[in-house]
N, C-alpha and C positions, 0 to 999 in steps of 0.2 A: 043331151044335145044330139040331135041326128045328125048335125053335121060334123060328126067325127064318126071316123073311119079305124075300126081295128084289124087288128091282122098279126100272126105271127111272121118277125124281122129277123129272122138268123144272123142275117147279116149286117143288122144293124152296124153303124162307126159308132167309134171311138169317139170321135167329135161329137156326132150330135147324142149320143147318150150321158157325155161329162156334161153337155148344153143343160141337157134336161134335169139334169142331177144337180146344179146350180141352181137353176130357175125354181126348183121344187125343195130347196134348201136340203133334202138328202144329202148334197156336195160337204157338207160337215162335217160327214161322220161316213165317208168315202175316200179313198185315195185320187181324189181328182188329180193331182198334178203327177201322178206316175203312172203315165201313158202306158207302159209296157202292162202295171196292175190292173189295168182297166181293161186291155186289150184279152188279157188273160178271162178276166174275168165274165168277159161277153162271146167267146170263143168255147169257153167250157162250159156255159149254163144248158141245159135241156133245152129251155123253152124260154124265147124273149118276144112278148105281146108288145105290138106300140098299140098309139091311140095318135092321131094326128087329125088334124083340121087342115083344109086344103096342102095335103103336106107338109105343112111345118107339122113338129115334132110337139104333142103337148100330153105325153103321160108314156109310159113304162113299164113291165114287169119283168124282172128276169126271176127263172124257177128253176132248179135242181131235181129232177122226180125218175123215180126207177119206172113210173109208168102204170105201177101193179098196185103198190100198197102207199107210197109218202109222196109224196110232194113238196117240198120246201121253197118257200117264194121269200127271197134271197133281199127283193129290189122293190119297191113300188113309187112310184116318184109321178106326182102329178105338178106341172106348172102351176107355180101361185095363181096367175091369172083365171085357170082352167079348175081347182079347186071350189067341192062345194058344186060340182054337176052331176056326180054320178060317175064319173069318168075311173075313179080308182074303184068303185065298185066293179061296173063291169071290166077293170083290168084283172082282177082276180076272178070274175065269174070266165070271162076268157081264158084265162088260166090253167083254173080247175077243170075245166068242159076239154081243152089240148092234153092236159097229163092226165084225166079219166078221172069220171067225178067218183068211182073206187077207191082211189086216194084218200089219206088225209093230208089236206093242207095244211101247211103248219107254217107260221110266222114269228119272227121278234119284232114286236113294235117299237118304232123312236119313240121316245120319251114323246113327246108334245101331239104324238097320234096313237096315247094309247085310249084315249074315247073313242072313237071313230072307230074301233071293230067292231065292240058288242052292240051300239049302232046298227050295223050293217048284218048281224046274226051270226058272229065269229064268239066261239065259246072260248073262254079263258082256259090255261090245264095248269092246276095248282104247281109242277115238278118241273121244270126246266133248269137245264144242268151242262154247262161247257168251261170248256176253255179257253182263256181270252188268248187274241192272239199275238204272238212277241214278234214285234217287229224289233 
């Protein structure tokens, strides 16, 4: 769609990023209703790309990257309506090109978007290894 417009949003709200995270069904498997969790969490990312169509709000990426060697893209949330354009593509190609395409991007996919990387030319890595977190 050329009529959306990216850009990195530092300052994106609280408001309109829990907006988008509802709309893009991410809000599941997010702390939408702890404001303060959110606020946190878009205050300390590196790097948050929107994607918007006449200013409304319709896609996101927030990313963690030391700038040199990783990158980790924490966020990607495209409005249901806006899905299916390209739009989370280039949210990750904006991305990667802001923390230096040096990096490795690295992602955990939702369950119901794990087609849509290798899709896109995102390679699997058989060893991923954390800890969940205790609320």
């Amino acid at each position: 769609m050329s009529d959306i417009q990216y850009q990195l949003d530092p300052e994106l709200s609280v408001d309109e990023f829990i907006a988008v995270l509802h709309r893009s069904t991410l809000g599941e498997r997010r702390p939408v209703d702890d404001r303060e969790r959110i606020a946190g969490m878009l205050r300390h990312a590196d790097l948050i790309v929107t994607a918007r169509r006449a200013g409304h709000l319709v896609g996101v990426s927030r990313a963690i990257t030391d700038f040199h060697f990783c990158t980790y893209l924490s966020d990607l949330a495209v409005d249901m309506h806006y899905q299916r354009q390209g739009i989370g593509q280039r949210l990750i190609d904006e991305t990667h090109r802001a923390a230096g395409r040096q990096t490795m991007l690295v992602l955990i996919a939702a369950p119901a978007a794990q087609s849509y990387y290798p899709h896109i030319g995102m390679q699997p890595h058989p060893s991923c290894w954390y800890f969940p977190r205790q609320e």
